[in-house]
C-alpha positions in Angstrom: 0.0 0.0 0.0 0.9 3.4 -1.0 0.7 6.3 1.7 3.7 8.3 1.8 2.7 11.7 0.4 5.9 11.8 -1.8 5.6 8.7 -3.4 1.7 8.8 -4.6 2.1 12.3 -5.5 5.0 11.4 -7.7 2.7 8.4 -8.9 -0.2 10.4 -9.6 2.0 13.1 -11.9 2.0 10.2 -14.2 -1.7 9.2 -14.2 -3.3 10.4 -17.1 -6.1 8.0 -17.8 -7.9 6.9 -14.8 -11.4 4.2 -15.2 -13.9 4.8 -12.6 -15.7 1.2 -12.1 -19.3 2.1 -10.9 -19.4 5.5 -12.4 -22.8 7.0 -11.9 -23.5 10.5 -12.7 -26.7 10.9 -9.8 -26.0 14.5 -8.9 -25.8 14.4 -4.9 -23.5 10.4 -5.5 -19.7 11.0 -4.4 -18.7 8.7 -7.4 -20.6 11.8 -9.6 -18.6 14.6 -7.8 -15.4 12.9 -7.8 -15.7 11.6 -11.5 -16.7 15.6 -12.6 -13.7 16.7 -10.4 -10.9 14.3 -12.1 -12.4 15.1 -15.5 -12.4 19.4 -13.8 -8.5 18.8 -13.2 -7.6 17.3 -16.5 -7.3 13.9 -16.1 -8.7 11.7 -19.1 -11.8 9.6 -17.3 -13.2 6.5 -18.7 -16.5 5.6 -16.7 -17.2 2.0 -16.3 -20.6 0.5 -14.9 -22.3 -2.8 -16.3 -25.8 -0.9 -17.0 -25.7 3.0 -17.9 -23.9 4.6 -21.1 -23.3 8.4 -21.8 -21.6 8.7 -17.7 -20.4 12.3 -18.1 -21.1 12.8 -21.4 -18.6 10.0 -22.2 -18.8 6.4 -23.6 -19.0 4.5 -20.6 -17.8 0.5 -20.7 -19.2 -2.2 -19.4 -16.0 -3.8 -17.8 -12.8 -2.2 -17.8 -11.5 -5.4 -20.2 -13.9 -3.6 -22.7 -11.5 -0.8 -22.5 -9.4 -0.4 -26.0 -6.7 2.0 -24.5 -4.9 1.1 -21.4 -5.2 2.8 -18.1 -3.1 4.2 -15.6 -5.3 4.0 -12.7 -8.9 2.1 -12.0 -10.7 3.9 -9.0 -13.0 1.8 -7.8 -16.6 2.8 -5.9 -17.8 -0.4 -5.2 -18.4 -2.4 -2.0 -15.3 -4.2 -0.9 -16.8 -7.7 -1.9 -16.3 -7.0 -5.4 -13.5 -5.7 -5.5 -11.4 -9.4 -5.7 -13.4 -9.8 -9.1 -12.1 -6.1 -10.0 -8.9 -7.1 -9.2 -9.2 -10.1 -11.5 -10.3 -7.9 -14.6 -7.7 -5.6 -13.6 -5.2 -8.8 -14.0 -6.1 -10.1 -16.9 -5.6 -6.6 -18.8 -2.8 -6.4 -21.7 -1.6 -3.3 -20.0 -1.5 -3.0 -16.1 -2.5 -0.4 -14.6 0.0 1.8 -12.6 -2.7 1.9 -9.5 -5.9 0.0 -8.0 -7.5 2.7 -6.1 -10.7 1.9 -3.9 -12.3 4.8 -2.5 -12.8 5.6 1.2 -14.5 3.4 2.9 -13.0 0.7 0.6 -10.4 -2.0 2.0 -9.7 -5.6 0.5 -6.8 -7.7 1.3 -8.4 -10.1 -1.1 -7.8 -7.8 -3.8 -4.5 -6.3 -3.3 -2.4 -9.1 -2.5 -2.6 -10.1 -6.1 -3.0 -7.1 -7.4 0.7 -6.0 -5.4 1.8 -9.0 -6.5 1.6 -8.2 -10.2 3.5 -4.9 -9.7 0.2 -3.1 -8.7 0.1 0.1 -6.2 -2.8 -0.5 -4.4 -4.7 2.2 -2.1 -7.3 1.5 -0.1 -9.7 3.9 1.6 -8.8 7.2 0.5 -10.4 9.4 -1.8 -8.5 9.9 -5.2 -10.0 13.4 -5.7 -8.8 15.0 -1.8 -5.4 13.4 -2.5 -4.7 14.7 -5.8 -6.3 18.2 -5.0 -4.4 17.8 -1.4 -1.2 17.0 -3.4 -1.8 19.1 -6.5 -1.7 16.8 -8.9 -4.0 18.0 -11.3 -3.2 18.7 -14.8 
């Protein structure tokens, strides 16, 4: 796990393309006003939910394998039990991520064990939007 400030703000520097796994854009959902706030400070966002298209304006996927461009972080907002399964996708890409981020609340040994294994930076219950905004990271 990532939490020295110096470290995941140089990591975040070179995030550019960051999926957001259950992005819903219901003003008044932290998801929505975190996903508008990445996209506010530059940073490319590919929404990803099973169901909705057209999050943000954008084409939205239905897994993040569906994905044609690799990613440099997945944030996830999705209860902890499915983020092993996340992880999994996450695994199987042709491209690794640089980061699996889960959101505050968020924590899954399940998932990062494997994920760190691979060569994954995993963080666990923080939100990506205060840290990059804390670290000023945006573009």
């Amino acid at each position: 796990m990532l939490y020295n400030d110096k470290e995941l703000a140089a990591l975040l520097r070179k995030v550019k393309t960051i999926a957001v796994i259950g992005a819903v854009d219901k003003p008044g959902r932290p998801v929505d006003g975190v996903g508008r706030a990445l996209i506010d400070m530059g940073f490319t966002v590919i929404p990803v939910h099973p169901a909705r298209t057209g999050v943000w304006g954008l084409e939205t996927y239905r897994t993040v394998a569906d994905i044609p461009v690799p990613v440099d972080l997945v944030d996830v907002f999705r209860n902890a039990q499915f983020c092993p399964g996340h992880a999994e996708e996450v695994l199987a890409l042709p491209t690794l991520p640089r980061c699996f981020w889960m959101q505050s609340g968020i924590f899954s040994t399940e998932a990062r064990t494997p994920l760190e294994k691979a060569g994954v930076t995993v963080v666990e219950d923080r939100c990506l939007m205060v840290e990059a905004r804390r670290l000023e990271v945006a573009r």
